[in-house]
Backbone as a chain_set.jsonl record, in Angstrom:
{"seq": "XXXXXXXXXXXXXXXXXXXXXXXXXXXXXXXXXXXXXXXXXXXXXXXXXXXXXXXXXXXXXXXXXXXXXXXXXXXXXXXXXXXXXXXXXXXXXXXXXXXXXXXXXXXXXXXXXXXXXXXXXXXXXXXXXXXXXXXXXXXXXXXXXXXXXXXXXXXXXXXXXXXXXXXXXXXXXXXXXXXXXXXXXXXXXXXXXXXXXXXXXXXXXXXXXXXXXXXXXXXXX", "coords": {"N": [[93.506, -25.58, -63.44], [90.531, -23.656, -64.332], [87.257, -23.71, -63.696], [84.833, -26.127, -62.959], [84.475, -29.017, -60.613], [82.579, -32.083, -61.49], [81.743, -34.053, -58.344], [80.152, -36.093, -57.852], [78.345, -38.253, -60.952], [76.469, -38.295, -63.643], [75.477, -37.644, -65.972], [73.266, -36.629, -67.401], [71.838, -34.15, -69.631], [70.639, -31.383, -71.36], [69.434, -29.149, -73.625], [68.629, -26.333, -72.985], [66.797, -23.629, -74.238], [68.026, -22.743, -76.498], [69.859, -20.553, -78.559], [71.427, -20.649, -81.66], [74.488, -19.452, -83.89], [76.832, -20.242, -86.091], [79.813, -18.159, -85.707], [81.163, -17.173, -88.277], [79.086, -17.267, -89.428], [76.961, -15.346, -88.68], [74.454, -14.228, -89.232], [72.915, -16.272, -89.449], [70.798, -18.214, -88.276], [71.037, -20.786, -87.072], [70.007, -23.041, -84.887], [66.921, -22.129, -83.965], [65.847, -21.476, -80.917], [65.991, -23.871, -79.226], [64.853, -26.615, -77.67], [65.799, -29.319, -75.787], [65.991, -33.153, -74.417], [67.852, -35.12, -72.949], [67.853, -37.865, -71.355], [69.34, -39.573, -68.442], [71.409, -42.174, -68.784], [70.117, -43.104, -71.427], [69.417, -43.465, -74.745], [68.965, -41.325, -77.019], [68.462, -40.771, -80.112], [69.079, -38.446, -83.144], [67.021, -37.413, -86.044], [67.24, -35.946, -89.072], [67.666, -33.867, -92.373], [70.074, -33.06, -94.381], [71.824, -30.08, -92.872], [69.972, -29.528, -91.063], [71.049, -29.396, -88.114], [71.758, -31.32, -86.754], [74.679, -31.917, -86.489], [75.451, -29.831, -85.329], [74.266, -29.685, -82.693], [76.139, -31.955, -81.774], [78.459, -30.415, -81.836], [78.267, -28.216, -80.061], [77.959, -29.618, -77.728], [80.002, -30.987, -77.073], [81.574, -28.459, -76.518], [82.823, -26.962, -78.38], [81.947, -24.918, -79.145], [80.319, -21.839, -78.149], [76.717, -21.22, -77.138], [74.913, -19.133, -78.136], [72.502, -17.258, -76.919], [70.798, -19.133, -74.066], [71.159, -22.403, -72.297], [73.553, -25.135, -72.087], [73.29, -27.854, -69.558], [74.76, -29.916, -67.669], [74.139, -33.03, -65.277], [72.607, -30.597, -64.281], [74.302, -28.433, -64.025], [75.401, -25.566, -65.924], [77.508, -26.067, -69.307], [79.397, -24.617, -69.451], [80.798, -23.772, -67.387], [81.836, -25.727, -66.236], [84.948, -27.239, -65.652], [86.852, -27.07, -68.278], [89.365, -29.534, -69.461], [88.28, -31.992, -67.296], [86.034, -31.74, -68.342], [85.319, -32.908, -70.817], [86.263, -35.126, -70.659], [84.749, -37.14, -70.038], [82.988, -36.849, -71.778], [82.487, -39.087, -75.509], [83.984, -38.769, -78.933], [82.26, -40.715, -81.645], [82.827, -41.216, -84.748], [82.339, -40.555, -88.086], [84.777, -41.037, -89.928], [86.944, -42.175, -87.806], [90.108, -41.279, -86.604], [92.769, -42.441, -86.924], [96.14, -43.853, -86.059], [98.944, -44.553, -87.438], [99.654, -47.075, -86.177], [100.324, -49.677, -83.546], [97.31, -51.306, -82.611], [96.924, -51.082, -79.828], [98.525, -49.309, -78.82], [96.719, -47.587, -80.207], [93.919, -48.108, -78.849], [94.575, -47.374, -76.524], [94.548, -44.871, -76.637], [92.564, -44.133, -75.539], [92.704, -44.034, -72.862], [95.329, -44.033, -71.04], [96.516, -45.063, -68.953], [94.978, -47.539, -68.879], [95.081, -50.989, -67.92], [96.781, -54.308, -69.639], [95.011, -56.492, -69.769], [92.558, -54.574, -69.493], [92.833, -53.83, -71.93], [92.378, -55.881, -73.601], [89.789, -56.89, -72.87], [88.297, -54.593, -73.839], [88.542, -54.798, -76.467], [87.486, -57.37, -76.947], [84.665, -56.555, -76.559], [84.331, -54.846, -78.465], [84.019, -56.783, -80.079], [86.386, -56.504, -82.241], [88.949, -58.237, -81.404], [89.558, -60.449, -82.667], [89.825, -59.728, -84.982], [92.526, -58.362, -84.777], [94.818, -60.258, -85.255], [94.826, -61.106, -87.313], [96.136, -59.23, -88.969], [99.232, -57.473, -90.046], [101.632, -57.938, -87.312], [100.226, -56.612, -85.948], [99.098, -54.348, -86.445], [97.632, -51.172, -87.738], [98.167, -49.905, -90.128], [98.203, -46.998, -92.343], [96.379, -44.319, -91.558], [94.306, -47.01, -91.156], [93.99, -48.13, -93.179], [95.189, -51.343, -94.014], [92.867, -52.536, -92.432], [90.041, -54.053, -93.17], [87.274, -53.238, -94.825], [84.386, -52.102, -92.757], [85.771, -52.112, -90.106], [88.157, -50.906, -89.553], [86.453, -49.458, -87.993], [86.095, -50.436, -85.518], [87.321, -49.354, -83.955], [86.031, -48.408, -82.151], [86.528, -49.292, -79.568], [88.184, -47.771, -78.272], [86.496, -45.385, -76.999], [84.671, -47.556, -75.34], [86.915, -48.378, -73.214], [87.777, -45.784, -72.797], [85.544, -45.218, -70.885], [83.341, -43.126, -70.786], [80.964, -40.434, -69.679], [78.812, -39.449, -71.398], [77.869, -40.3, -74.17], [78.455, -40.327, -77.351], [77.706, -40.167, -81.131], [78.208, -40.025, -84.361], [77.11, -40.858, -87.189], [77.975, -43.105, -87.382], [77.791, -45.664, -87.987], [78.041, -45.249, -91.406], [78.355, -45.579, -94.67], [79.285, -48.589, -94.199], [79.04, -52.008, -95.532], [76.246, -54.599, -95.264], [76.776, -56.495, -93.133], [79.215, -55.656, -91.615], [77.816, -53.099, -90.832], [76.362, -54.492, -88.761], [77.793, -55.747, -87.072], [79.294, -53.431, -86.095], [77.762, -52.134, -85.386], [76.51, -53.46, -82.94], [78.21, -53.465, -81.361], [78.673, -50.698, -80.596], [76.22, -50.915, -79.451], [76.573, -52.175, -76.884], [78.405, -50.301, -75.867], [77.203, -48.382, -74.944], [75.47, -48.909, -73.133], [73.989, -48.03, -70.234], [74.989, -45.186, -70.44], [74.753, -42.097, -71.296], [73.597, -40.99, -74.445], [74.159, -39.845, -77.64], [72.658, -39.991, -80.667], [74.255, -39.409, -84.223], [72.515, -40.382, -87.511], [71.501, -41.683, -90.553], [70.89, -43.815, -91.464], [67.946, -45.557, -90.969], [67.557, -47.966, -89.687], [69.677, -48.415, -87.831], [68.369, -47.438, -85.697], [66.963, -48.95, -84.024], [67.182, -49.466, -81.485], [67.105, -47.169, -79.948], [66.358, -45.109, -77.364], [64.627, -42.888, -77.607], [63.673, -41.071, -80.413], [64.397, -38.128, -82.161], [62.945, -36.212, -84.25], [64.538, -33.704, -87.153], [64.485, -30.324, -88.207], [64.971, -27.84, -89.416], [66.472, -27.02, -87.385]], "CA": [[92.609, -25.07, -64.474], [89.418, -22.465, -63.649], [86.306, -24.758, -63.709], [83.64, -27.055, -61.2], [84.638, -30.721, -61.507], [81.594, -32.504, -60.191], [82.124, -35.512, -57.797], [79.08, -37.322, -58.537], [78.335, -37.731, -62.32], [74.839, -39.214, -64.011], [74.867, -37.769, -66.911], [72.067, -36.131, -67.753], [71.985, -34.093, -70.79], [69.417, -30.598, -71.25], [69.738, -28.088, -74.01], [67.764, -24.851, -72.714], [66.069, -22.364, -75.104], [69.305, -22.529, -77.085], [69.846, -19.726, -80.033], [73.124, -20.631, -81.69], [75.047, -19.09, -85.186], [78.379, -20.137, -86.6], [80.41, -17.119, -85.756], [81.209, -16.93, -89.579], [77.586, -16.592, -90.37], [76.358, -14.417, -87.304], [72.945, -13.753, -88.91], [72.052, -17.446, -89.624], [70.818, -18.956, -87.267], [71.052, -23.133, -87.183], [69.25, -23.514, -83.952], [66.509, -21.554, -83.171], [65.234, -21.758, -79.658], [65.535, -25.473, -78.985], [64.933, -27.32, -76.126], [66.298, -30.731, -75.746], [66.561, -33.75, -73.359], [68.924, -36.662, -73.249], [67.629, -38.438, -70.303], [70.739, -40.376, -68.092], [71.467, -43.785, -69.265], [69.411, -43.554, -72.352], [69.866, -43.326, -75.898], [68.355, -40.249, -78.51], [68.639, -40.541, -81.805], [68.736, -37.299, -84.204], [67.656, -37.711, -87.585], [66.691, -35.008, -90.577], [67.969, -33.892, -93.275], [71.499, -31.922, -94.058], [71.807, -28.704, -92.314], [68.932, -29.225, -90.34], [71.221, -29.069, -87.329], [71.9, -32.345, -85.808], [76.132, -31.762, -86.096], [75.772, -28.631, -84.459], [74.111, -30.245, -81.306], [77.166, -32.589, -81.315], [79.952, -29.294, -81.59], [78.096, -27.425, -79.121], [77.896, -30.696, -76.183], [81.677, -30.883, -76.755], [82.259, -27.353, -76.111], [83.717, -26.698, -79.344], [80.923, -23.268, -79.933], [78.88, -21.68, -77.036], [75.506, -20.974, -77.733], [74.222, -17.234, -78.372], [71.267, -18.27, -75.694], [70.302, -20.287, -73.321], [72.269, -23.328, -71.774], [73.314, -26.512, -72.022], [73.443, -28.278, -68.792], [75.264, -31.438, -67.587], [74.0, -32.521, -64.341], [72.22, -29.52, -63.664], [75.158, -27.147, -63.969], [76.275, -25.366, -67.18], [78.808, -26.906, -69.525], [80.556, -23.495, -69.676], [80.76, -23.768, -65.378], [83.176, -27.0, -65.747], [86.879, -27.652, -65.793], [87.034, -27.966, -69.702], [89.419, -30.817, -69.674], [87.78, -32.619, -67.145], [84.02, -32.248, -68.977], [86.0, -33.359, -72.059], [86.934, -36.211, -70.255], [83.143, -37.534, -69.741], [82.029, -37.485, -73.522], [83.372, -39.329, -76.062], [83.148, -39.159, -79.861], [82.725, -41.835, -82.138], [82.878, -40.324, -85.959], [81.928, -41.67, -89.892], [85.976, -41.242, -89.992], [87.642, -41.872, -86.585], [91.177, -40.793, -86.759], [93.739, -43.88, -86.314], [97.247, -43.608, -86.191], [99.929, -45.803, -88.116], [101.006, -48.019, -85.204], [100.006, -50.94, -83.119], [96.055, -51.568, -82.26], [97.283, -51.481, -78.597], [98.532, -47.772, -78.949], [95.267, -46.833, -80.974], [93.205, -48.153, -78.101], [95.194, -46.357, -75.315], [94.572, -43.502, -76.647], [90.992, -43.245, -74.726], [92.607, -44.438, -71.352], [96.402, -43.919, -71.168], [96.961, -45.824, -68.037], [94.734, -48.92, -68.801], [96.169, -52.459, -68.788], [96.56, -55.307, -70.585], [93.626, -56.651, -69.25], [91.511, -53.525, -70.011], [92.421, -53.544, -73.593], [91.656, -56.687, -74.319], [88.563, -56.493, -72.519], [87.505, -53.432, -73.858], [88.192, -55.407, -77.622], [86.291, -58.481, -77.005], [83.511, -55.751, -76.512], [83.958, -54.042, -79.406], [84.385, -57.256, -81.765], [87.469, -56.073, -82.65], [89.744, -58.865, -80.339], [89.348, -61.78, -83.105], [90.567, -59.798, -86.47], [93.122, -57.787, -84.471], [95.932, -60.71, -85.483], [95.271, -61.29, -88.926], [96.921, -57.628, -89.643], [100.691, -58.169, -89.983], [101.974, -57.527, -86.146], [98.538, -56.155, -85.462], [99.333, -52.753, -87.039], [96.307, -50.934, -88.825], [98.745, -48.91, -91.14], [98.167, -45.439, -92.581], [94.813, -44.493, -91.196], [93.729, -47.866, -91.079], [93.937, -48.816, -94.775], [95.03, -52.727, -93.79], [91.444, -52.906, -92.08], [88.841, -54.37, -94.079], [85.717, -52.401, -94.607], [84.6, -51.455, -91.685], [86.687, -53.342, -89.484], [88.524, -49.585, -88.923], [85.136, -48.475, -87.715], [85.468, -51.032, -84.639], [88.004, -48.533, -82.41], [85.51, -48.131, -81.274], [87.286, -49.459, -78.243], [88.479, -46.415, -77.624], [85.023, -45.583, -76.402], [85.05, -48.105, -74.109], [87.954, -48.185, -72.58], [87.612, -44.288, -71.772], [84.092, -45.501, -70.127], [82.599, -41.994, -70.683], [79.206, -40.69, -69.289], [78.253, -39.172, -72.302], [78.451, -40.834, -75.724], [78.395, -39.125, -78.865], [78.097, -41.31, -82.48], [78.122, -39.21, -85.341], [77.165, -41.768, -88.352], [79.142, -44.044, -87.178], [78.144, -47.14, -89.236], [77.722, -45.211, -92.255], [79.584, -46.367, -95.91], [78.958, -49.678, -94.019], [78.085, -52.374, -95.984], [75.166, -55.072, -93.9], [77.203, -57.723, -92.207], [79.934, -54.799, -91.225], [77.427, -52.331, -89.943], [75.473, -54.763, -87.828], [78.72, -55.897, -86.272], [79.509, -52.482, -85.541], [76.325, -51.337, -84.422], [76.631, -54.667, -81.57], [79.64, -52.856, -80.256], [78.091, -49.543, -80.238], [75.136, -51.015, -78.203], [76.943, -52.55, -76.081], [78.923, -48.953, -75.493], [75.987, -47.189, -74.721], [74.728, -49.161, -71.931], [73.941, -47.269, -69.05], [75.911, -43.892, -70.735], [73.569, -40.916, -71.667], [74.534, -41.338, -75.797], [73.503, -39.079, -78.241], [73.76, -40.461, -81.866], [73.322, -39.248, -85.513], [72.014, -41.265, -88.138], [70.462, -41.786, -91.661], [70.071, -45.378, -92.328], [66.999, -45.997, -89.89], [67.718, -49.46, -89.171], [70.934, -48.128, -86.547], [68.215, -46.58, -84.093], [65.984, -49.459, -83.646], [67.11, -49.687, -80.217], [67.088, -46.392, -79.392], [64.782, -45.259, -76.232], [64.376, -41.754, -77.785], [63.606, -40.523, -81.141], [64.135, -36.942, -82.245], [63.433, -35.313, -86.048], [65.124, -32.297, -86.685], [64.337, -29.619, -89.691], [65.584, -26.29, -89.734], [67.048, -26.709, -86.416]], "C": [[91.308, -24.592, -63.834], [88.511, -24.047, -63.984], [85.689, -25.801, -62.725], [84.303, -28.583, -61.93], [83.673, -31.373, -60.668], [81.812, -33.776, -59.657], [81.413, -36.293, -57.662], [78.746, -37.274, -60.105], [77.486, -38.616, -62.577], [75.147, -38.717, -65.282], [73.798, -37.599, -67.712], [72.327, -34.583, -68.721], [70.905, -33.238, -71.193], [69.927, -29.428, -72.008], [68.299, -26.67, -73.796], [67.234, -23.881, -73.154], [67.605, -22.038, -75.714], [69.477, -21.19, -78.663], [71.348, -19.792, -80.527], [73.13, -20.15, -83.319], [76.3, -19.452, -85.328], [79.225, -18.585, -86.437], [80.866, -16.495, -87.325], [79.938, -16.44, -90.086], [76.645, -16.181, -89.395], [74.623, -14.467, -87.616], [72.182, -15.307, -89.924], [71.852, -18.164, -88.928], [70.241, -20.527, -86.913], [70.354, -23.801, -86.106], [68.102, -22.703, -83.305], [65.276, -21.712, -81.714], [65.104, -22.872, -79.621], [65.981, -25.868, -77.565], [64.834, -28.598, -76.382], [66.763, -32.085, -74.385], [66.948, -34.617, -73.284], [68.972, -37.191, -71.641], [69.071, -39.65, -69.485], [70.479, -42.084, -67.998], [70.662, -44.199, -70.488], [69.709, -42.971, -73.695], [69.169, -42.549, -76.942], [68.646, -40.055, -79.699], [68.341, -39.253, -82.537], [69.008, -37.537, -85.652], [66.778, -36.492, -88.257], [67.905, -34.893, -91.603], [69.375, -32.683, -93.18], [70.945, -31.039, -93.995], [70.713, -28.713, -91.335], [69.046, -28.87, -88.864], [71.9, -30.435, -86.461], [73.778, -32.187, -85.547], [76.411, -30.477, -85.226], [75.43, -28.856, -82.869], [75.636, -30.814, -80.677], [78.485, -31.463, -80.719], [79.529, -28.678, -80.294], [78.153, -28.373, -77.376], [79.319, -30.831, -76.165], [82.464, -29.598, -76.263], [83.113, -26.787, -77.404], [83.48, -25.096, -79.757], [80.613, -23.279, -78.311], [77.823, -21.07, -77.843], [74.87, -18.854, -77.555], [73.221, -17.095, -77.445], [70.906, -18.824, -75.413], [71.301, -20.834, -72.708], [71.956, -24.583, -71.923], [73.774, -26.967, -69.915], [73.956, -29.605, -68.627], [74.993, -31.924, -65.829], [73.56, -31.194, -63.605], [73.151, -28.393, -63.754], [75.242, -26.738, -65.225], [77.144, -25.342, -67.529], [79.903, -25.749, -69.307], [81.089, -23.3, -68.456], [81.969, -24.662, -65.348], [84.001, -26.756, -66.185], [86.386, -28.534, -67.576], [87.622, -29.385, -69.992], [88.848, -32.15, -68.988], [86.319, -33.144, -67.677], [84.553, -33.062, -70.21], [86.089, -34.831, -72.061], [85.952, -37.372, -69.764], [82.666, -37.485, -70.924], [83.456, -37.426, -74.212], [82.791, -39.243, -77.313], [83.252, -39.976, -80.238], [82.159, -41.423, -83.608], [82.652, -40.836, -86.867], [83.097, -41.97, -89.486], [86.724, -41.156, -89.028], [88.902, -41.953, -87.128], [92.337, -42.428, -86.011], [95.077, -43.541, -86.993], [97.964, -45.045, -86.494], [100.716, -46.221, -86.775], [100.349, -49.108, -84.492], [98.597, -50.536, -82.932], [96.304, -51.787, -80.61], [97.435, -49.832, -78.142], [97.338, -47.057, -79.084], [94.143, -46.947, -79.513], [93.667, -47.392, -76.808], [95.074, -45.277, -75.313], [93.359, -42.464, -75.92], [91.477, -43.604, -73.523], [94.268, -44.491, -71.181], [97.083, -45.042, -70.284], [96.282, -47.213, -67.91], [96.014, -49.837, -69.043], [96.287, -53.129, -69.675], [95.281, -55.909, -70.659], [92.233, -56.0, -70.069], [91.458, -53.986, -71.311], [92.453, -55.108, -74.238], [90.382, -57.309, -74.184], [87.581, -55.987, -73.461], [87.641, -54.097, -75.906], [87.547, -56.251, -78.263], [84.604, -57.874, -77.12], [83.247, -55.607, -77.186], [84.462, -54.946, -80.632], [85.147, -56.884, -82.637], [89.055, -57.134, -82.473], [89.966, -59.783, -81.515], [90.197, -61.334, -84.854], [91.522, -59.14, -86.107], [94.306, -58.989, -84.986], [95.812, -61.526, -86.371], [95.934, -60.176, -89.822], [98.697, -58.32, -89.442], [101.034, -56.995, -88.998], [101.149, -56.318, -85.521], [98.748, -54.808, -85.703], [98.078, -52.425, -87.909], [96.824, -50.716, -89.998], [97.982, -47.914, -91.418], [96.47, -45.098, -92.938], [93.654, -45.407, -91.59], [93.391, -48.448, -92.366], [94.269, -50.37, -95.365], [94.164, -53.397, -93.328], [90.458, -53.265, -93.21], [87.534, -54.063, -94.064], [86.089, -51.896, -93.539], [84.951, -52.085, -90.197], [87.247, -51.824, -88.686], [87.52, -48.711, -87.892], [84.976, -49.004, -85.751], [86.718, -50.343, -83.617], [87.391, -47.687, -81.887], [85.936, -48.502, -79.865], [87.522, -48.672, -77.223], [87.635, -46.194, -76.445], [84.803, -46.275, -75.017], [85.762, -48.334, -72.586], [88.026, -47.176, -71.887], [86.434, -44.537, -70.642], [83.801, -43.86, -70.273], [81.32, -41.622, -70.266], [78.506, -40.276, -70.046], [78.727, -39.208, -73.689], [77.545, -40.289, -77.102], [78.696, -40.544, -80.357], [77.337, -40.296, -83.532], [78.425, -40.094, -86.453], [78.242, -42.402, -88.325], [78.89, -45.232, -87.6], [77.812, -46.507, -90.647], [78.59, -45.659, -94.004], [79.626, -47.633, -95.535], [78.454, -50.629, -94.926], [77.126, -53.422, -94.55], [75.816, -55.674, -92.807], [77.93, -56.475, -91.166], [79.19, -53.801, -89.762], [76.472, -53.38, -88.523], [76.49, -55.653, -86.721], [79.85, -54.372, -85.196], [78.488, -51.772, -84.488], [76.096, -51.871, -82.789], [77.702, -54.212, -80.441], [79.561, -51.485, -80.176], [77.094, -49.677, -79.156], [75.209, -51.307, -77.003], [77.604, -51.608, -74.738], [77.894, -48.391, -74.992], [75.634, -47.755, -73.406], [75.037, -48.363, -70.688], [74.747, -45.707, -69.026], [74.546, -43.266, -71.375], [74.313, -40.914, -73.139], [73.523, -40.464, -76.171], [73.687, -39.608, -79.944], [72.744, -39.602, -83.519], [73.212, -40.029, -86.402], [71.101, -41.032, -89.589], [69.802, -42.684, -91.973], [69.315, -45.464, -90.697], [67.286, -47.22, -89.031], [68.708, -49.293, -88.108], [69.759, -47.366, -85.376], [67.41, -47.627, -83.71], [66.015, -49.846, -82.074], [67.174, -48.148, -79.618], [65.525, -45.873, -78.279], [64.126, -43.701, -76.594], [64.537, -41.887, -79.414], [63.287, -38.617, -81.91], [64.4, -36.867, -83.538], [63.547, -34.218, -86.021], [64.997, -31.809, -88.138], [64.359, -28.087, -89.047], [65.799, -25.448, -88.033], [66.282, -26.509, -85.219]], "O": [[90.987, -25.137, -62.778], [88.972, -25.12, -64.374], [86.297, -26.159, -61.717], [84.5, -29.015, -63.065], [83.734, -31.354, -59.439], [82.079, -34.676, -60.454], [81.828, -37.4, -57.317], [78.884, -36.153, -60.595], [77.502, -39.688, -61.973], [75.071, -39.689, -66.035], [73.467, -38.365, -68.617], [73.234, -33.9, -68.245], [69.921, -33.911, -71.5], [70.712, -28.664, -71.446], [67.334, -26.373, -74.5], [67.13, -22.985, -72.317], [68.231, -21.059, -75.307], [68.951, -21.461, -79.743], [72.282, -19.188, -79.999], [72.135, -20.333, -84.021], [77.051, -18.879, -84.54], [79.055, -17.88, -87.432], [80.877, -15.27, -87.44], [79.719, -15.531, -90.886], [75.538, -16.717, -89.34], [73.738, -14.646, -86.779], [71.275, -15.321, -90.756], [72.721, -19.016, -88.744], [69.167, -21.03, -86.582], [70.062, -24.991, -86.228], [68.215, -22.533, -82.091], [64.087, -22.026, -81.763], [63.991, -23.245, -79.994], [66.888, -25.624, -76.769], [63.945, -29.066, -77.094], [67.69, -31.923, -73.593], [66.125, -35.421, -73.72], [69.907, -36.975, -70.87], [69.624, -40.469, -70.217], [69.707, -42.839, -67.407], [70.463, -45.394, -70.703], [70.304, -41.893, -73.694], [68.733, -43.24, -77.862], [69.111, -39.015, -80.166], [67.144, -38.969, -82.519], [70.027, -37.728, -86.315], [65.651, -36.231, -87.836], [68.877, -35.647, -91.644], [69.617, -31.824, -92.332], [69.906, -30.769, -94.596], [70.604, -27.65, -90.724], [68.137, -28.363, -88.207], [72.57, -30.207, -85.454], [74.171, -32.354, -84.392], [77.433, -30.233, -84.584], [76.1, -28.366, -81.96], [76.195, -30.439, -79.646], [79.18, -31.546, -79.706], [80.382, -28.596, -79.41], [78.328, -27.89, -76.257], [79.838, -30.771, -75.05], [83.591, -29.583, -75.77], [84.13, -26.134, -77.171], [84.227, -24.308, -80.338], [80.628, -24.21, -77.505], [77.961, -20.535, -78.943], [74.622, -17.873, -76.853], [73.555, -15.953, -77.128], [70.339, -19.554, -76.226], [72.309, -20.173, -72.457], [70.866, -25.154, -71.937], [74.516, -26.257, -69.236], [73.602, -30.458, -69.44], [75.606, -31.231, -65.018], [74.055, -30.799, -62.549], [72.655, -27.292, -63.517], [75.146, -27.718, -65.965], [78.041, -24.848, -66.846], [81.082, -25.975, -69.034], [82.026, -22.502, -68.461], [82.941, -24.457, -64.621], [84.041, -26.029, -67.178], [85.952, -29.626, -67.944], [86.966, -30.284, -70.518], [88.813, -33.211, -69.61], [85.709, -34.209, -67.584], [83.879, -34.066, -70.441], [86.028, -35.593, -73.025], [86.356, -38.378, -69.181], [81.724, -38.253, -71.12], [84.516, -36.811, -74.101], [81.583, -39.449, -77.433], [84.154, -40.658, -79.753], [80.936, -41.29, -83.648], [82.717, -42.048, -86.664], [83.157, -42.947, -88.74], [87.399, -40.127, -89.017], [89.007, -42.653, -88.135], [92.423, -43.051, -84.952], [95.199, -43.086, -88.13], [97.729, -46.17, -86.053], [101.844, -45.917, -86.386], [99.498, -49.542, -85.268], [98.454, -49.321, -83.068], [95.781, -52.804, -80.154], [96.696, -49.243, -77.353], [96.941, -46.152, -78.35], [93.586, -45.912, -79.147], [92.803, -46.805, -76.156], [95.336, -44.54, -74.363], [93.15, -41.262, -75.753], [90.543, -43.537, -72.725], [94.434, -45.709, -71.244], [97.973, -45.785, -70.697], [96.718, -48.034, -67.103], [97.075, -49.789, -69.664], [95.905, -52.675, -70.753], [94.555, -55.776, -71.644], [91.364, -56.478, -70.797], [90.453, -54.443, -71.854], [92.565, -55.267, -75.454], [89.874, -58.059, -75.017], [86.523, -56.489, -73.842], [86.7, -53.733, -76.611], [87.117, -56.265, -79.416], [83.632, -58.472, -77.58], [82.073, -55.885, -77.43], [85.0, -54.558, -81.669], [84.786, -56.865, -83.814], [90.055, -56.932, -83.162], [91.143, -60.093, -81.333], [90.823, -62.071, -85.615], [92.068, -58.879, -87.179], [95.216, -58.212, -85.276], [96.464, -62.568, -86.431], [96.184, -60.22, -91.026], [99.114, -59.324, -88.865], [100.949, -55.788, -89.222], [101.487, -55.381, -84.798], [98.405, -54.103, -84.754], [97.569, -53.249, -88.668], [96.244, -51.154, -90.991], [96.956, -47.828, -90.743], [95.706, -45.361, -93.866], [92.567, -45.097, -92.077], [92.467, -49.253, -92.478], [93.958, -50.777, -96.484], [94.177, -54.619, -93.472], [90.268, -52.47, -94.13], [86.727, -54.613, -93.314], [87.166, -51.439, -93.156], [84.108, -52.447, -89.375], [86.918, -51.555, -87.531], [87.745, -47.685, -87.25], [84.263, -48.457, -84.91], [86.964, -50.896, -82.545], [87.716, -46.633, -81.341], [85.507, -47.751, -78.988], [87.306, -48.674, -76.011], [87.832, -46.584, -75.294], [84.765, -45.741, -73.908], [85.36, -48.419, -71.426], [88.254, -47.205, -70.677], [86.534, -43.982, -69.548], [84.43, -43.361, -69.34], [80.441, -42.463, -70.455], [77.322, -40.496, -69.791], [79.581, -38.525, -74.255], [76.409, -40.022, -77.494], [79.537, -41.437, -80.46], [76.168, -39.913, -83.482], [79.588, -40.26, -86.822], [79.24, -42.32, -89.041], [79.852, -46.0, -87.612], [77.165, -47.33, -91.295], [79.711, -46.152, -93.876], [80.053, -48.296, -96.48], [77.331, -50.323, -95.325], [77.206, -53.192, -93.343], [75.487, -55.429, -91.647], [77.404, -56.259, -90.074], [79.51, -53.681, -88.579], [76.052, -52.849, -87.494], [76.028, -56.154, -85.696], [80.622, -54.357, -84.237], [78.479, -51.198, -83.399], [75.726, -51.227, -81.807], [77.915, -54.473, -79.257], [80.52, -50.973, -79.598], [76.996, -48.917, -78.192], [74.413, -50.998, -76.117], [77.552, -51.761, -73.517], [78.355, -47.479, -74.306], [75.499, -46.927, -72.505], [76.16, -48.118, -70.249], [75.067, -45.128, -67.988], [73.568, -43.867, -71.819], [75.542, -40.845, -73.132], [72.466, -40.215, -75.591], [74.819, -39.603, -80.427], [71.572, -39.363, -83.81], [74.116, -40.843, -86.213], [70.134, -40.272, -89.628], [68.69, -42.749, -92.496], [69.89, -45.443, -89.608], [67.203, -47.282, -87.804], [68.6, -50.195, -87.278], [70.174, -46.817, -84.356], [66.866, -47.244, -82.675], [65.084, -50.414, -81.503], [67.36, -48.216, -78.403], [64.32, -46.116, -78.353], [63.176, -43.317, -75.912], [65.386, -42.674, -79.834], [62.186, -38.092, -82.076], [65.448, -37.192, -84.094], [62.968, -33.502, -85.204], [65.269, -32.513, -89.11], [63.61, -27.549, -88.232], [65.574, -24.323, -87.586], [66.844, -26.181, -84.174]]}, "num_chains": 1, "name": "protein.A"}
């Protein structure tokens, strides 16, 4: 595959005089000129109000859009420079609604690390406070996108996450519909994720950034 794969990796995180539009809506433009920095190993919070832009940061660090001007950089290079699946393979998301498949909690977690062990994944569950209600499910199955999970109990594959170890972590209202006990057991296994990963997260309920080492408000992009 065309693309730089870099053989040292930090993690560092720099959007450049960015001008971006939805290709659908060419002459609206959702970001104009922003410059952004997600320092390596530390955690930025983006909060405003809908549309103001903060999901479009997330599409554009995944590579999902390129930007109309400017650059993002990863490590100093631009993302559009790397081996797509390998940059892919360095951020992870973690979503309101992460996607879980009807089958074991063993599967679900493999799915960020294919070749981990046994070991790993029960490691990487004890992490994510997930290890302890995993065998009160009948034969530790979630069922049909996680609808045998309780609350947000589904919310804690986050594992995934883990397990991939990524250098750049992505949380897109990821304790939200939470109720208190839930989200602050989720949030413990988000914080835990983050350590020492360049994370980027979005957020409404305030109380999820209080550890964050960065605060950014965002209005009309």
């Amino acid at each position: 595959m065309e693309g730089e794969i870099l053989q040292s990796v930090s993690g560092n995180v720099e959007f450049k005089n960015i001008d971006f539009a939805y290709p659908s809506r060419p002459n609206d433009v959702i970001l104009p000129y922003l410059n952004l920095k997600v320092p390596v190993g530390k955690t930025i919070a983006l909060v405003g109000g809908s549309g103001s832009g903060k999901s479009t940061i997330i599409a554009l660090l995944e590579r999902f859009y390129n930007p109309i001007n400017g650059k993002i950089l990863h490590d100093g290079v631009t993302i559009d420079k790397l081996q797509l699946k390998w940059f892919r393979s360095q951020v992870d998301l973690v979503s309101q609604e992460p996607d879980l498949l009807a089958t074991f909690i063993k599967e679900n977690i493999l799915f960020g690390k294919e070749d981990a062990t046994m070991d790993e994944v029960v490691a990487a569950a004890k992490a994510a406070n997930v290890h302890n209600f995993i065998f009160q499910l009948p034969q530790a199955q979630e069922g049909e996108r996680g609808v045998q999970m309780l609350g947000g109990q589904k919310q804690r594959i986050i594992t995934r996450a883990i397990i991939k170890a990524p250098r750049i972590f992505l949380l897109e209202e990821a304790t939200s519909a939470l109720n208190s006990e839930s989200e602050r057991i989720v949030q413990e296994a988000m914080d835990k994720a983050a350590v020492g990963r360049t994370t980027t997260m979005i957020v409404h309920r305030l109380s999820t950034i209080r550890n964050a080492d960065v605060i950014t408000v965002m209005n009309n992009g």
